[in-house]
matplotlib code that plots the C-alpha trace (Angstrom):
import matplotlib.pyplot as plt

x = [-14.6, -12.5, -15.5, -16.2, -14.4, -16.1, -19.6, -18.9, -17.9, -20.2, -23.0, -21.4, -21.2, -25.1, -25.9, -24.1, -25.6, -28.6, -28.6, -27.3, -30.1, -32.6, -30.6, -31.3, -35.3, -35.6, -32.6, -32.5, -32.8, -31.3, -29.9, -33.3, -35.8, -32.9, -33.0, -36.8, -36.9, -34.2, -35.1, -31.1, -29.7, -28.5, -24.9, -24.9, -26.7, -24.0, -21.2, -22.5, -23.6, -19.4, -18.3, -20.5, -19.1, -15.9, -16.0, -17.3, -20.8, -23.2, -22.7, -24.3, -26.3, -28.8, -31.4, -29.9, -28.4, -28.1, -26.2, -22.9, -23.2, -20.8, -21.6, -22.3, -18.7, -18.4, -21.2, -20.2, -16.9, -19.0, -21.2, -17.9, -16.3, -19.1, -19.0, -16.0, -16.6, -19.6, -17.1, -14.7, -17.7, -19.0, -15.3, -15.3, -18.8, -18.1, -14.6, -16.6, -19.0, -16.6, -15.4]
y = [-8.3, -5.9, -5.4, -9.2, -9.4, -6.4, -7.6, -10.5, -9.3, -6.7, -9.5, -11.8, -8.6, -7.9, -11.6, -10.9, -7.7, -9.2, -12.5, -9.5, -7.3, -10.6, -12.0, -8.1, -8.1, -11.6, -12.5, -15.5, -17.2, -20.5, -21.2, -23.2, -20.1, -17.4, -20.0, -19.7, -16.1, -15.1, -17.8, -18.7, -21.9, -22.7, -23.3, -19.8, -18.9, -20.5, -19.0, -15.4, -16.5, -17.6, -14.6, -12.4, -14.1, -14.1, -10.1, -9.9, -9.0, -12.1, -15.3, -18.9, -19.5, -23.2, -21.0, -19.7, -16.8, -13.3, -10.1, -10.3, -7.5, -5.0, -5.4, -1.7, -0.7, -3.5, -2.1, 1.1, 0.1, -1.7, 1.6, 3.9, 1.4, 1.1, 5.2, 4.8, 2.2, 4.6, 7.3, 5.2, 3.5, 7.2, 8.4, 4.4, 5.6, 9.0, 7.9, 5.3, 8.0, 10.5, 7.4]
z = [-14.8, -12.6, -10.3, -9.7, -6.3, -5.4, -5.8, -4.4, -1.3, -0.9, -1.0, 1.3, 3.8, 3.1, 4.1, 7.3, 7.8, 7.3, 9.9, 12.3, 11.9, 12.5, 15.4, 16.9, 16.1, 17.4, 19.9, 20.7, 17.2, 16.1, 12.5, 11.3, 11.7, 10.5, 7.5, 7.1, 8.0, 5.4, 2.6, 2.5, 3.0, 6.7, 5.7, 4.6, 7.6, 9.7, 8.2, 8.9, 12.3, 12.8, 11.3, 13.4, 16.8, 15.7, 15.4, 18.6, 17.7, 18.3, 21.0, 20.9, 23.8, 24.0, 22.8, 20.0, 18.5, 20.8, 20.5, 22.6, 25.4, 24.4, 20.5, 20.1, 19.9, 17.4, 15.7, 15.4, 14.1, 10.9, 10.5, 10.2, 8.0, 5.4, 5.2, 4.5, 1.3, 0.5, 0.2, -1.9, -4.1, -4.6, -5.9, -8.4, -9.4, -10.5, -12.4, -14.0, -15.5, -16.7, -19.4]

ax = plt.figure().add_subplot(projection="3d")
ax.plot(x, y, z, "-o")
ax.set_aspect("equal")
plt.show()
C-alpha cells in the first residue's frame, strides 16, 4: 500500500508523543509505571524514552524519567513540524478525494 510507511510512522511518533506527554504529568517516571500507565510493552516504552533524550527533550535521572531543562525549544520545534505534516496530510487528503 503506498501509505504503509506513512502510518507506520505516524504511529511510532504518537507513542513517543505519548511517553512525552506522561513523563510531563508525572516527572520523574521510570519505564515500569510508563508501561502500566500506557498499557504498551516496556521495550516500546524504552525506545521512545531513547528517542526522546536523544532529541534533547527528556533525561534519565535514579528516579526516572524527567523533562531535560531547556526542552521547550525542543518542543516547539515538534509542534511547528507536525503543522507542517498537517498541512501536507491536508493537501494528500484532499487529492485523494478528488479521484
Amino acid at each position: 500500500m503506498v501509505l504503509r510507511k506513512l502510518k507506520q510512522e505516524s504511529e511510532i511518533a504518537l507513542r513517543h508523543l505519548l511517553v512525552l506527554h506522561h513523563v510531563w504529568k508525572n516527572q520523574p517516571i521510570g519505564i515500569f509505571k510508563l508501561s502500566e500507565i500506557l498499557n504498551m510493552p516496556k521495550h516500546r516504552v524504552r525506545y521512545s524514552l531513547r528517542v526522546l533524550e536523544q532529541s534533547g527533550i527528556i533525561e534519565p535521572t535514579q528516579y526516572g524519567a524527567v523533562i531535560r531543562e531547556g526542552a521547550e525549544k525542543e518542543i516547539e520545534k515538534l509542534k511547528k513540524e507536525m503543522k507542517e505534516i498537517l498541512e501536507n496530510t491536508k493537501i494528500v487528503s484532499d487529492k485523494l478525494n478528488e479521484l
